[in-house]
VOBA-1610 file (N, C-alpha, C; in pm, whole numbers, padded with zeros to 5 digits, always signed):
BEGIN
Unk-02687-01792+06226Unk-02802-01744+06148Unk-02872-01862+06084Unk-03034-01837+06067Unk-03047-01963+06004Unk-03074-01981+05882Unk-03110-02089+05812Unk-03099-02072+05700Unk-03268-02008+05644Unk-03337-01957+05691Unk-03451-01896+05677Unk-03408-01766+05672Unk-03333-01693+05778Unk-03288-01594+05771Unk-03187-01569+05674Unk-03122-01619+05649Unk-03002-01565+05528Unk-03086-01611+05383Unk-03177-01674+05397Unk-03259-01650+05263Unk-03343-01559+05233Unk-03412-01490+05371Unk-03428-01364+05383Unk-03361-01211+05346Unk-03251-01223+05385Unk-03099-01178+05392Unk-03091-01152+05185Unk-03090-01263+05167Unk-03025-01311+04975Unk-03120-01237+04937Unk-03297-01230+04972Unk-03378-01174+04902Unk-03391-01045+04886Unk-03377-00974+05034Unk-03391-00869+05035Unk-03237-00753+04962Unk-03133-00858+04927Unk-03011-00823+04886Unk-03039-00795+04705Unk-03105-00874+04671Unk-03131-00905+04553Unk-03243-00844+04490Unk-03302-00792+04606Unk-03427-00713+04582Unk-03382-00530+04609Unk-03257-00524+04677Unk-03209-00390+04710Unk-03101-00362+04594Unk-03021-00456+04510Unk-02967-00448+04374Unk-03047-00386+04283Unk-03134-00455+04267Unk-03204-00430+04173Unk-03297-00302+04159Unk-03335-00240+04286Unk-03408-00154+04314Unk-03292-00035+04283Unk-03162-00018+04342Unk-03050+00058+04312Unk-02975+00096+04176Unk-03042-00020+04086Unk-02966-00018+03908Unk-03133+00084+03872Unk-03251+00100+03933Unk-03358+00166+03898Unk-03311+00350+03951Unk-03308+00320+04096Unk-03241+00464+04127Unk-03133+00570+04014Unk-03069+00448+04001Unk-02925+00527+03923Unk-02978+00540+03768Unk-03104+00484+03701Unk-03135+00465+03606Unk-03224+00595+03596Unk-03285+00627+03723Unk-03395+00730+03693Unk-03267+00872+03696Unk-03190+00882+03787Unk-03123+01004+03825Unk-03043+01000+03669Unk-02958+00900+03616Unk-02916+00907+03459Unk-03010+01012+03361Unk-03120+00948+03403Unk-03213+00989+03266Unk-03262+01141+03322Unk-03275+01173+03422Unk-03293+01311+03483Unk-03145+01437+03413Unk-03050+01377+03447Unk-02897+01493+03389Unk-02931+01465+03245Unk-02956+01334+03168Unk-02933+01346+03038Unk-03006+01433+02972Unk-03153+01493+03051Unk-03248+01583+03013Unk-03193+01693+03014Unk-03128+01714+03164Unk-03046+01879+03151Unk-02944+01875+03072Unk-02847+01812+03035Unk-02782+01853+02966Unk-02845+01829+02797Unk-02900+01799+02773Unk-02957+01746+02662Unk-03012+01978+02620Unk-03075+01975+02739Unk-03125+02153+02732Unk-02976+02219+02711Unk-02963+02220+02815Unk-02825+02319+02797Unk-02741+02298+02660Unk-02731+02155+02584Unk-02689+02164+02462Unk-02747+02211+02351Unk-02878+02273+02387Unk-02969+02321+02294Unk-03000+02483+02302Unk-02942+02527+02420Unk-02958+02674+02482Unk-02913+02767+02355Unk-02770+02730+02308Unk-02739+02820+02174Unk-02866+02834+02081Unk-02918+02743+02044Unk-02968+02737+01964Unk-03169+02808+01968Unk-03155+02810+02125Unk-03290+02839+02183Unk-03272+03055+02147Unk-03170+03062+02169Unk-03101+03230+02177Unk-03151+03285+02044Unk-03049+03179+01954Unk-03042+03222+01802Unk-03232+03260+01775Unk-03319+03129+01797Unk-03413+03152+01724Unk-03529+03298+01790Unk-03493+03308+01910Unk-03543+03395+01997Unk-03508+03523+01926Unk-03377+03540+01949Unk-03311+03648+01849Unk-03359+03691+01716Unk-03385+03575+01644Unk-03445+03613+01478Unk-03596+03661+01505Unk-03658+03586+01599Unk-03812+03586+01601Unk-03824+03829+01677Unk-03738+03796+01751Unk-03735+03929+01795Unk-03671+04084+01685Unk-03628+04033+01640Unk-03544+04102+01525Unk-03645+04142+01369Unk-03760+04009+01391Unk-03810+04042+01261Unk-03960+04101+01333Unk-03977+04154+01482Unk-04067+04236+01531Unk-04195+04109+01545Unk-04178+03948+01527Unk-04272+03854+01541Unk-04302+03837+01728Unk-04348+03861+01778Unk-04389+03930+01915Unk-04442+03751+01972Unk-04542+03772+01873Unk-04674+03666+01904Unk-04588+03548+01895Unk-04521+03490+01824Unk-04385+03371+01813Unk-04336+03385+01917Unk-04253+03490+01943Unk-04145+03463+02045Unk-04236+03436+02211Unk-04316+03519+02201Unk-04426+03486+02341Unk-04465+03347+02345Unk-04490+03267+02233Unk-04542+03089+02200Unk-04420+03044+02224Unk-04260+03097+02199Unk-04181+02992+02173Unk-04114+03019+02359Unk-04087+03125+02408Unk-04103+03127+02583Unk-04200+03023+02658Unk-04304+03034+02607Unk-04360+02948+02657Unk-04349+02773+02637Unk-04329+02800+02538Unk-04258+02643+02495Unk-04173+02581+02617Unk-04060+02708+02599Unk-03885+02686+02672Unk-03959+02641+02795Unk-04021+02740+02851Unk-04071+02751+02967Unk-04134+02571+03040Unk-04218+02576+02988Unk-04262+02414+03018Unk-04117+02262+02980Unk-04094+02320+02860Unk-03996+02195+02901Unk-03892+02205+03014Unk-03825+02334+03041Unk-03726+02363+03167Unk-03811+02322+03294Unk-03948+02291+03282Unk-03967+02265+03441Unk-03992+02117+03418Unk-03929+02038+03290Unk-03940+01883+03351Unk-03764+01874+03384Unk-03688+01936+03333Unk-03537+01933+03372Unk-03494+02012+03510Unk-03576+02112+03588Unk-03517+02205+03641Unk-03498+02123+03790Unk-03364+02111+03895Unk-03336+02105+03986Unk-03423+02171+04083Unk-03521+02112+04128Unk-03590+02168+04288Unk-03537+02188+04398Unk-03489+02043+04430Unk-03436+02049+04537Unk-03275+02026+04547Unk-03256+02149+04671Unk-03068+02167+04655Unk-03081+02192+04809Unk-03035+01966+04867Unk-03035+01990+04974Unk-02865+02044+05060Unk-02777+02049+04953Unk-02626+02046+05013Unk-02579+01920+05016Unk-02595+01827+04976Unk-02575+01709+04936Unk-02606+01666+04804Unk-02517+01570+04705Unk-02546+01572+04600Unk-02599+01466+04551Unk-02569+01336+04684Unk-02691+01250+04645Unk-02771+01228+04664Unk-02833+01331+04752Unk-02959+01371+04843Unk-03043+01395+04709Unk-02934+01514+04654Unk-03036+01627+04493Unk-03112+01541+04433Unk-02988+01450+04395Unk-03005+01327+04258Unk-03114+01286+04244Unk-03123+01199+04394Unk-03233+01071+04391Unk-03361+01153+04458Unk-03346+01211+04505Unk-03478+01327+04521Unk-03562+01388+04436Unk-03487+01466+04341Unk-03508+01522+04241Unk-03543+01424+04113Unk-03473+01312+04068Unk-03589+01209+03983Unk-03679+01141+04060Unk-03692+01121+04121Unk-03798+01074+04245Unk-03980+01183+04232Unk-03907+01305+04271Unk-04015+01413+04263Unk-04034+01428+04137Unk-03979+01412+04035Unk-04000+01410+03880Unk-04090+01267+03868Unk-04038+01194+03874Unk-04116+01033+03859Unk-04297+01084+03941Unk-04273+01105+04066Unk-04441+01143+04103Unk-04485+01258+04009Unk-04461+01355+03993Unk-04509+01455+03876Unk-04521+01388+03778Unk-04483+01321+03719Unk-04506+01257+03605Unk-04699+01151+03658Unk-04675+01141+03739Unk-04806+01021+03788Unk-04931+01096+03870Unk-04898+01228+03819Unk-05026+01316+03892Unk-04978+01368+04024Unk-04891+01324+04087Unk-04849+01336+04234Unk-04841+01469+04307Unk-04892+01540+04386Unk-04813+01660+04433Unk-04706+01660+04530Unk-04624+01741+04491Unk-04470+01713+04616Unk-04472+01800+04656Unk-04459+01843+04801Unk-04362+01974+04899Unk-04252+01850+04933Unk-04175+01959+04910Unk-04037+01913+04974Unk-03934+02028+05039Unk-03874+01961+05164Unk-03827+02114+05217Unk-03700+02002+05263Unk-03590+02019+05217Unk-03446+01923+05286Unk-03342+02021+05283Unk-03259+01997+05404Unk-03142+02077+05393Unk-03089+01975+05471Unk-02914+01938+05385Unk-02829+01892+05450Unk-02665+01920+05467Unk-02669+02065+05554Unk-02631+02145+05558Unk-02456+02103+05589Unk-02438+01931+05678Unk-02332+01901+05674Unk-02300+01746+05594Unk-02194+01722+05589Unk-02127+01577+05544Unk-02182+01478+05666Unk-02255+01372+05558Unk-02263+01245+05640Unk-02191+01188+05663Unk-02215+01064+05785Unk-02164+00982+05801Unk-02217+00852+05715Unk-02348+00818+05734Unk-02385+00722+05641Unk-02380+00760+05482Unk-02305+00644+05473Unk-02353+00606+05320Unk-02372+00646+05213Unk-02359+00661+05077Unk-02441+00736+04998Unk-02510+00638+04986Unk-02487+00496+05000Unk-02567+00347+04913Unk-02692+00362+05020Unk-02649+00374+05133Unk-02757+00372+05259Unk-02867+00465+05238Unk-02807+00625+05167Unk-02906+00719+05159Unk-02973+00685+05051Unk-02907+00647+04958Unk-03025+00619+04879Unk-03102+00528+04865Unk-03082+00424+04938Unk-03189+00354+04987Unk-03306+00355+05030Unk-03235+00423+05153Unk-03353+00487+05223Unk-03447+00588+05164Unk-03403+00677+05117Unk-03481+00805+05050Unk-03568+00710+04917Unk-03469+00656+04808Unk-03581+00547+04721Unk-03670+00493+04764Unk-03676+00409+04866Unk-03779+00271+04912Unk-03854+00379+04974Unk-03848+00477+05048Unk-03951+00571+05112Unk-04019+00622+04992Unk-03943+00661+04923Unk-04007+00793+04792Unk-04124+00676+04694Unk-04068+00558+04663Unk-04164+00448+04576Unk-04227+00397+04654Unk-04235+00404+04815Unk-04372+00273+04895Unk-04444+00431+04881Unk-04406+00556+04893Unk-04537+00679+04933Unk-04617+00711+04752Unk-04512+00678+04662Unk-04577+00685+04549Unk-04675+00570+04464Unk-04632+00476+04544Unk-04699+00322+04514Unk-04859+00388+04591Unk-04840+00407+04733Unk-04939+00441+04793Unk-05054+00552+04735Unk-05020+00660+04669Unk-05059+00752+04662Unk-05164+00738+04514Unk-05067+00637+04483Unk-05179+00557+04322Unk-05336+00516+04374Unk-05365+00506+04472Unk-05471+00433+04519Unk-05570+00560+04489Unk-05500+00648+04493Unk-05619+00793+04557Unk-05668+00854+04370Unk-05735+00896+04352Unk-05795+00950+04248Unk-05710+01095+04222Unk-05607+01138+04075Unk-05569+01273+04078Unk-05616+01408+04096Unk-05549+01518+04183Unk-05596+01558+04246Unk-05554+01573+04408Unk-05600+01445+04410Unk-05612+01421+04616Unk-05482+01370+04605Unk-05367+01322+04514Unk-05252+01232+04551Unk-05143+01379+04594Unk-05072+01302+04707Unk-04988+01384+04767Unk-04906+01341+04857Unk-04767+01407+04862Unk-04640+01351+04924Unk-04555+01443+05011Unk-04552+01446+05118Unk-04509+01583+05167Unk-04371+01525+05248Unk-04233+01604+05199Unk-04045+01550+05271Unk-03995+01645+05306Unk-03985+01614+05405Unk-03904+01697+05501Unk-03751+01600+05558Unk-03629+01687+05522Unk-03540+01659+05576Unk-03441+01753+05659Unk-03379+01745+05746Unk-03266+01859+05858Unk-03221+01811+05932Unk-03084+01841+05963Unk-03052+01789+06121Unk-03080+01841+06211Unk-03090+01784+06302Unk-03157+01779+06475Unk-03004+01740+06528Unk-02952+01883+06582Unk-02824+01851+06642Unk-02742+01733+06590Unk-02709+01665+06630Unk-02633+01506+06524Unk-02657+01445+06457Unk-02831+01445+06437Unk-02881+01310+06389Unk-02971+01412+06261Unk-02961+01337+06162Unk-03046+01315+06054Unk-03176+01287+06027Unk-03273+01422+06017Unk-03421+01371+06055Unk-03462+01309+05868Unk-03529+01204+05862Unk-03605+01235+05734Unk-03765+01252+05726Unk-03824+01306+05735Unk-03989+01228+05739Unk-04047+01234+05580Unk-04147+01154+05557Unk-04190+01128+05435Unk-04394+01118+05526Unk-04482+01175+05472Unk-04608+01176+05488Unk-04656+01169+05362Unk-04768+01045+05349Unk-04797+01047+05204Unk-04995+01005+05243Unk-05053+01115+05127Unk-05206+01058+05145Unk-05270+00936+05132Unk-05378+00847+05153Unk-05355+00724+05125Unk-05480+00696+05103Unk-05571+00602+05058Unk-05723+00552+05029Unk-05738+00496+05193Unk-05640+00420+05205Unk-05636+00318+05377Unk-05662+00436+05453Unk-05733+00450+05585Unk-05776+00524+05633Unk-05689+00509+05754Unk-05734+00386+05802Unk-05578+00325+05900Unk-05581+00187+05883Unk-05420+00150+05869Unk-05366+00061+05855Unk-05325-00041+05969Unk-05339-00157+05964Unk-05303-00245+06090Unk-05132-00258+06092Unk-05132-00236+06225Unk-04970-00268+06248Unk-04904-00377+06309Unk-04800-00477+06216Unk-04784-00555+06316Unk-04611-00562+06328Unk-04568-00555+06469Unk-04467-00515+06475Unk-04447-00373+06474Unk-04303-00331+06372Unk-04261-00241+06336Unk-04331-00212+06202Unk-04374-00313+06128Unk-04469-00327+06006Unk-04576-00252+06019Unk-04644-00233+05905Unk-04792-00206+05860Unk-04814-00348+05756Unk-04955-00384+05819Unk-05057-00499+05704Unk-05004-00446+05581Unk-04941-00512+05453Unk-04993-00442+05298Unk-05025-00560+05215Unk-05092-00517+05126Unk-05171-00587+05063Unk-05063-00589+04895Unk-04975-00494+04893Unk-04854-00450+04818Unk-04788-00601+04781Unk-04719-00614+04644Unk-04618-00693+04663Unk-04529-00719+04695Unk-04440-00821+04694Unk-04345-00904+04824Unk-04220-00777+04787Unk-04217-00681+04657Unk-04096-00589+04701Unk-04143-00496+04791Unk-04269-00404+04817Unk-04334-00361+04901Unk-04289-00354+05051Unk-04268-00510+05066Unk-04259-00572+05218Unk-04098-00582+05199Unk-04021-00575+05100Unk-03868-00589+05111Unk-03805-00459+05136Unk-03876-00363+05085Unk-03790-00226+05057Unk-03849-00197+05209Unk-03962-00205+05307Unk-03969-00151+05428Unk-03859-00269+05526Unk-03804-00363+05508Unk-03757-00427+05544Unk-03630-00382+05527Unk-03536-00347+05432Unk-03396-00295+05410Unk-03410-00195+05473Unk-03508-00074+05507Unk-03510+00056+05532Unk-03467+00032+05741Unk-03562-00090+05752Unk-03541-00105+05892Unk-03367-00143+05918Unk-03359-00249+05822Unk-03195-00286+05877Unk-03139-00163+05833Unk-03110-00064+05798Unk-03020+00006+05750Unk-03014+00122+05882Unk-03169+00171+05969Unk-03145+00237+06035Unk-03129+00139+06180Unk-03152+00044+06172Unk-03087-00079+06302Unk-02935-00091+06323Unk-02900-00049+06222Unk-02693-00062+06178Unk-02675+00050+06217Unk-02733+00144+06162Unk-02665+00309+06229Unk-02705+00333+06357Unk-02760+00243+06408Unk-02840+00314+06593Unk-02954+00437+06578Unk-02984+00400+06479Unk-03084+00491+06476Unk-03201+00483+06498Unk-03308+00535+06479Unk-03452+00525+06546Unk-03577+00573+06429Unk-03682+00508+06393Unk-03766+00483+06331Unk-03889+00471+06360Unk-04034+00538+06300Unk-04159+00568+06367Unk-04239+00530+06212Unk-04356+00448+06190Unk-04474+00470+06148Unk-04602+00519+06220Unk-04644+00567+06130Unk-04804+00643+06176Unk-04870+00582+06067Unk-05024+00560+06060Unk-05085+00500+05983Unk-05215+00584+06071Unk-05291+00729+06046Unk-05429+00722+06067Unk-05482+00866+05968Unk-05602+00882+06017Unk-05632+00971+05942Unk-05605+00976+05728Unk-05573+00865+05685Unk-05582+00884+05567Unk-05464+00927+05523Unk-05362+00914+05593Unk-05211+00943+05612Unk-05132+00830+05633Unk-05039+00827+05600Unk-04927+00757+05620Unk-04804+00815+05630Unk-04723+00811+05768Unk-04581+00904+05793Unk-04463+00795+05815Unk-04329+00837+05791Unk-04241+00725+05793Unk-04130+00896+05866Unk-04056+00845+06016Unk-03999+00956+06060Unk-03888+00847+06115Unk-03766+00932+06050Unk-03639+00875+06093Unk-03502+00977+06129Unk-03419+00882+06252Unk-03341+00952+06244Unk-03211+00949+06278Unk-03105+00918+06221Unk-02982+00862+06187Unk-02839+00940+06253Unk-02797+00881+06324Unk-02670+00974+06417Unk-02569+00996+06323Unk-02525+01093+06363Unk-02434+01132+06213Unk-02273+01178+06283Unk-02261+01131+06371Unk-02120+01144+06486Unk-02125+00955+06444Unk-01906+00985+06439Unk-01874+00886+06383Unk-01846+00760+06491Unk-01864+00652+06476Unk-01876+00548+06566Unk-01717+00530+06658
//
């Protein structure tokens, strides 16, 4: 190997650390919210209870609605059968909601992988932050992220389609041109070695004002 390449290698290592202490940082702060609710549920009952008891109608209808909006920044969307699929999915789709973003998401992973959890969440992160990096360009509103995950007999489909200002993007290689910074170009770079190690197979699309990332990972053991 040369020494260009294993400095390549160090960067993109150092750039996939660091991106992984963010993953585990967002999914942390996602449970500390739910349970943070659920330690407050007694207390949500009690006041519901008094407000109903003293015939205050118009309160208890304001304070539902209250509950109501904060349970949908804590509430679990997605329950793909995997639990680190949920995790990093689920603060992920919270992180774009938070930035105007719209998400469909439809995943089911109905059996036990073979890859990784470090691998999945790799992959699913660096996809979920290059489509939300992307989607900043567009005015709120038009921003949008559409994931689909299932298996296809053995293999592990993921696709990620995200709207984009770029109308179409130049491709070189396996790459797309970005104008993004150098983590930008690292996190599509780990995403490639990771499905190059599993034998797996990998597609960009870049037209129409779209951007698609379709992968798909053998899940029969070597």
């Amino acid at each position: 190997m040369s020494f260009y390449s294993r400095l390549i290698d160090r960067r993109i290592a150092a750039y996939q650390s660091s991106l992984l202490e963010t993953h585990y940082h967002e999914v942390d702060t996602m449970y500390k919210k739910m349970r943070g609710w659920r330690h407050d549920y007694r207390s949500h009952i009690q006041t519901m209870k008094a407000l109903a008891a003293e015939g205050n109608l118009d309160s208890l209808r304001d304070y539902l609605d209250m509950l109501e909006t904060d349970l949908q920044t804590v509430d679990t969307v997605i329950k793909t059968g995997n639990a680190m699929a949920d995790a990093i999915l689920n603060s992920k789709i919270s992180l774009a909601q938070s930035k105007g973003i719209t998400v469909k998401a439809d995943a089911h992973i109905p059996v036990k992988l073979a890859i990784s959890e470090i691998d999945l969440c790799s992959i699913i992160g660096n996809l979920f932050d290059n489509a939300i990096e992307a989607s900043l360009s567009l005015p709120e509103g038009e921003r949008s992220i559409r994931v689909y995950m299932d298996m296809k007999n053995t293999q592990l489909y993921i696709s990620f389609t995200n709207l984009t200002a770029v109308k179409k993007q130049t491709k070189i290689g396996n790459l797309f041109k970005t104008t993004k910074g150098e983590g930008h170009g690292l996190g599509l770079m780990r995403i490639d070695a990771i499905v190059d190690r599993l034998g797996g197979y990998l597609s960009r699309a870049s037209e129409d004002g779209a951007f698609t990332t379709e992968i798909l990972l053998p899940q029969a053991e070597k």
